[in-house]
C-alpha positions in Angstrom: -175.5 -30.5 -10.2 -178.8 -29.7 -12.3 -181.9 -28.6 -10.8 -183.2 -31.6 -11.9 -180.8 -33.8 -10.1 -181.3 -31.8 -7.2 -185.1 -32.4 -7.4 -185.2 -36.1 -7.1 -182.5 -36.6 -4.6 -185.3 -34.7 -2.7 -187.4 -36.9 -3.6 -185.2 -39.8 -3.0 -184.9 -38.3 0.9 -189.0 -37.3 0.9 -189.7 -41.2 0.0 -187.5 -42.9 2.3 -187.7 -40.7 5.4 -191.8 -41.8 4.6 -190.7 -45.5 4.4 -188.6 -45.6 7.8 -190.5 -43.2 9.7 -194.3 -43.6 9.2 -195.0 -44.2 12.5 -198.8 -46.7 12.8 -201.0 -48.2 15.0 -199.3 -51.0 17.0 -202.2 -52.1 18.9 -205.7 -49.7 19.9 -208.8 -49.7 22.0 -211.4 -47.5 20.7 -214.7 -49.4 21.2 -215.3 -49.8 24.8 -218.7 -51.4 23.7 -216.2 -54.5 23.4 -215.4 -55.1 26.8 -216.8 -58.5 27.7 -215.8 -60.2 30.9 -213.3 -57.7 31.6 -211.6 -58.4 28.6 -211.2 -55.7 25.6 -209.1 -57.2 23.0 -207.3 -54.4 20.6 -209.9 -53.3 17.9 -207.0 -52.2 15.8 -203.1 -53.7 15.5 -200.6 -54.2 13.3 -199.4 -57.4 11.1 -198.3 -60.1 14.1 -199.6 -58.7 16.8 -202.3 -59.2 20.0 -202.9 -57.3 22.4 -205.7 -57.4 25.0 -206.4 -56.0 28.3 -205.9 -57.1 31.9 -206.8 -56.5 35.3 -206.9 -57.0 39.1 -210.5 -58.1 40.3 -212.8 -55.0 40.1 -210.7 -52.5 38.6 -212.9 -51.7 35.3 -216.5 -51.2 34.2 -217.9 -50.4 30.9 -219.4 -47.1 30.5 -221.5 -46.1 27.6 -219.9 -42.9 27.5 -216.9 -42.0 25.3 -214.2 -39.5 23.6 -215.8 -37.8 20.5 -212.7 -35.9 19.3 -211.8 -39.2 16.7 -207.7 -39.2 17.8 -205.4 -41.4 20.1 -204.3 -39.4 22.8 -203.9 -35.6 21.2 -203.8 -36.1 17.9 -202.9 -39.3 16.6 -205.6 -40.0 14.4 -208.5 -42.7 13.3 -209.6 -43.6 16.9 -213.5 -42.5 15.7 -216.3 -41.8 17.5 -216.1 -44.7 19.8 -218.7 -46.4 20.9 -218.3 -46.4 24.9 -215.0 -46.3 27.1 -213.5 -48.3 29.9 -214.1 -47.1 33.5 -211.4 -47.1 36.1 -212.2 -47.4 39.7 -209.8 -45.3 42.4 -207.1 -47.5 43.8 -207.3 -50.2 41.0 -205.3 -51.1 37.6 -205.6 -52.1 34.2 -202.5 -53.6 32.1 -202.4 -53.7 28.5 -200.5 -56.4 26.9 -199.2 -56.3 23.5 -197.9 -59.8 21.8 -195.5 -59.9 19.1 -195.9 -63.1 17.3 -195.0 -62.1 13.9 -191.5 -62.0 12.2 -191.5 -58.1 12.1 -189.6 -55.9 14.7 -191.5 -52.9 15.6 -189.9 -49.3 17.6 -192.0 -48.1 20.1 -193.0 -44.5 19.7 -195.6 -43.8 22.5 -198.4 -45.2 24.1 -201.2 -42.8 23.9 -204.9 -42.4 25.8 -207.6 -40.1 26.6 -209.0 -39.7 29.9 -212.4 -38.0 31.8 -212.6 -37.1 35.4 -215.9 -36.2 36.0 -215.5 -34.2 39.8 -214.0 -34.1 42.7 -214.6 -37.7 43.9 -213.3 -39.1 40.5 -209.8 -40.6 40.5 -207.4 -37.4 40.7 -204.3 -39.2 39.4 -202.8 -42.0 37.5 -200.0 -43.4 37.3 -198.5 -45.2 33.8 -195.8 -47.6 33.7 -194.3 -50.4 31.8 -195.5 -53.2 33.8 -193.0 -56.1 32.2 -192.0 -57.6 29.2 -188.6 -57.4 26.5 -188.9 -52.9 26.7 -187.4 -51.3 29.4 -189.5 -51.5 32.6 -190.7 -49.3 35.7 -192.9 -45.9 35.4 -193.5 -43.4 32.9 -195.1 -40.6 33.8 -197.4 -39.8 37.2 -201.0 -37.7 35.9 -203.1 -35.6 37.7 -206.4 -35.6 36.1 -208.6 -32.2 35.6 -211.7 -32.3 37.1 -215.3 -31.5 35.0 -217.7 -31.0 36.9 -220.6 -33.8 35.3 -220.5 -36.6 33.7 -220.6 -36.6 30.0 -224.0 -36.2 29.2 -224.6 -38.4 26.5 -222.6 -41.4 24.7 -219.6 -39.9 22.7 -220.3 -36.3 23.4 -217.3 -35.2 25.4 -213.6 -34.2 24.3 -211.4 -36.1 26.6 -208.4 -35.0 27.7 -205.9 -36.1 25.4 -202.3 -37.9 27.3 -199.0 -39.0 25.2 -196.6 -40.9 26.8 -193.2 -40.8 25.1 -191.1 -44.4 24.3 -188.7 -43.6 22.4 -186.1 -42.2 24.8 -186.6 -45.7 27.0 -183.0 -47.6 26.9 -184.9 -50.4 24.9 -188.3 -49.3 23.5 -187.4 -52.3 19.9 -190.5 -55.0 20.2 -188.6 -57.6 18.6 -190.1 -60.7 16.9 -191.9 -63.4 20.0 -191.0 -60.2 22.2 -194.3 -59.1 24.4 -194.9 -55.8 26.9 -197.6 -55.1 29.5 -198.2 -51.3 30.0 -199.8 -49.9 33.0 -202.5 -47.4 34.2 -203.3 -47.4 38.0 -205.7 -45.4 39.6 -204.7 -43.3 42.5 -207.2 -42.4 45.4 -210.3 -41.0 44.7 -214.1 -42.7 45.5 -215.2 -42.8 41.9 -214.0 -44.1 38.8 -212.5 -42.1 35.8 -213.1 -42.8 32.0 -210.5 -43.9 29.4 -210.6 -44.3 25.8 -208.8 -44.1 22.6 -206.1 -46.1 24.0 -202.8 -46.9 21.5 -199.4 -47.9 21.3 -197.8 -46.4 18.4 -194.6 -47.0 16.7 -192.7 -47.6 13.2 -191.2 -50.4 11.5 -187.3 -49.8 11.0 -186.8 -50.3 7.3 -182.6 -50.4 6.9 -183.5 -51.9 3.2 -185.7 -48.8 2.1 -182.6 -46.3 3.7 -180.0 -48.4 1.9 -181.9 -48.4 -1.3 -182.4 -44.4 -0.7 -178.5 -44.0 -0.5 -178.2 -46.2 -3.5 -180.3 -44.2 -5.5 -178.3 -41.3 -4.8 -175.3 -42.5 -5.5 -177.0 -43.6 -8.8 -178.3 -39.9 -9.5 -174.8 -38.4 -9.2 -173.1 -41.3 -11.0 -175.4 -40.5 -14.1 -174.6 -36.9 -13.6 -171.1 -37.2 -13.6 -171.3 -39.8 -16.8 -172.7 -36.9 -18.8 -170.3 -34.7 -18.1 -168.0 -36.5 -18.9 
């Protein structure tokens, strides 16, 4: 096989690992300025989606303050400088639902979030789960917040603390076509409330045409190959 050959079957392999695997946006909250009525509808989502928050009476505020380090959760990027986060109070929950009412199936890869406690009284711990819907439900992961010390002095000035909450390694983590989920953050104990922002659920759109026309190409490289030697 020529060095040539060689070179665009890596190609070949560099384009459709892209095409399968880019992993996007599903649905984000990034602009806590949004919040109206307790309501903060995704400022970001993919093609066929919705996706808006919910909550039990009195669980959130807006706060003016937000995350300045631009990602969802620790590094997923394009959240900006947001203007203003949600706040939690102790003891209470916000869901956020994500609608599928496109034709496209989308993987789940994580759902993502930054978070600020600012002291002792603040919320200490919280608690994420998949509240219902067509992915497998129950809890995630159980988080004990740091504490800061102050509040964040002025809008968008702080680095939150960045949280990424793995979905692929749920039994069924595929939001199929008219499928919905609710994810979960609940406040544990505490007297105060705790900040969050840059919220997103991330994940890919499986692609079996653009790995079947990868393999095809492939075939097609060593075919011509072969011809010429021949």
């Amino acid at each position: 096989m020529s060095r040539k050959t060689v070179t665009a079957i890596a190609a070949l392999f560099a384009m459709g690992i892209t095409a399968v695997q880019a992993e996007l946006i599903i649905a984000g909250w990034h602009a806590g300025n949004n919040i109206s009525g307790g309501v903060w509808n995704a400022d970001v989502f993919a093609a066929g989606i919705e996706a808006q928050t919910l909550q039990n009476p009195g669980a959130i505020l807006k706060s003016g303050n937000g995350s300045n380090d631009e990602t969802y959760g620790a590094e997923f990027p394009d959240a900006g400088k947001s203007n203003g986060s949600m706040g939690l109070n102790p003891d209470k929950y916000v869901e956020f639902v994500v609608e599928n009412t496109g034709t496209q199936s989308y993987d789940l890869i994580a759902f993502r979030f930054d978070a600020y406690r600012a002291g002792a009284a603040g919320v200490p711990q919280l608690v994420v789960s998949v509240a219902s819907g067509d992915i497998t439900t129950g809890d995630l992961a159980t988080i004990n917040l740091p504490g800061h010390g102050s509040t964040p002095a002025t809008p968008d000035a702080t680095d939150f603390d960045d949280f990424d909450i793995m979905l692929d390694s749920l039994a069924d983590y595929t939001l199929a076509a008219g499928e919905s989920v609710t994810f979960r953050i609940t406040g544990v104990g505490g007297t105060s409330n705790i900040l969050l922002d840059n919220i997103a659920v991330t994940g890919i759109i499986p692609e079996p045409a653009a790995a079947g026309l990868l393999v095809a190409g492939i075939v097609g490289l060593l075919g011509i190959r072969r011809s010429v030697r021949r």
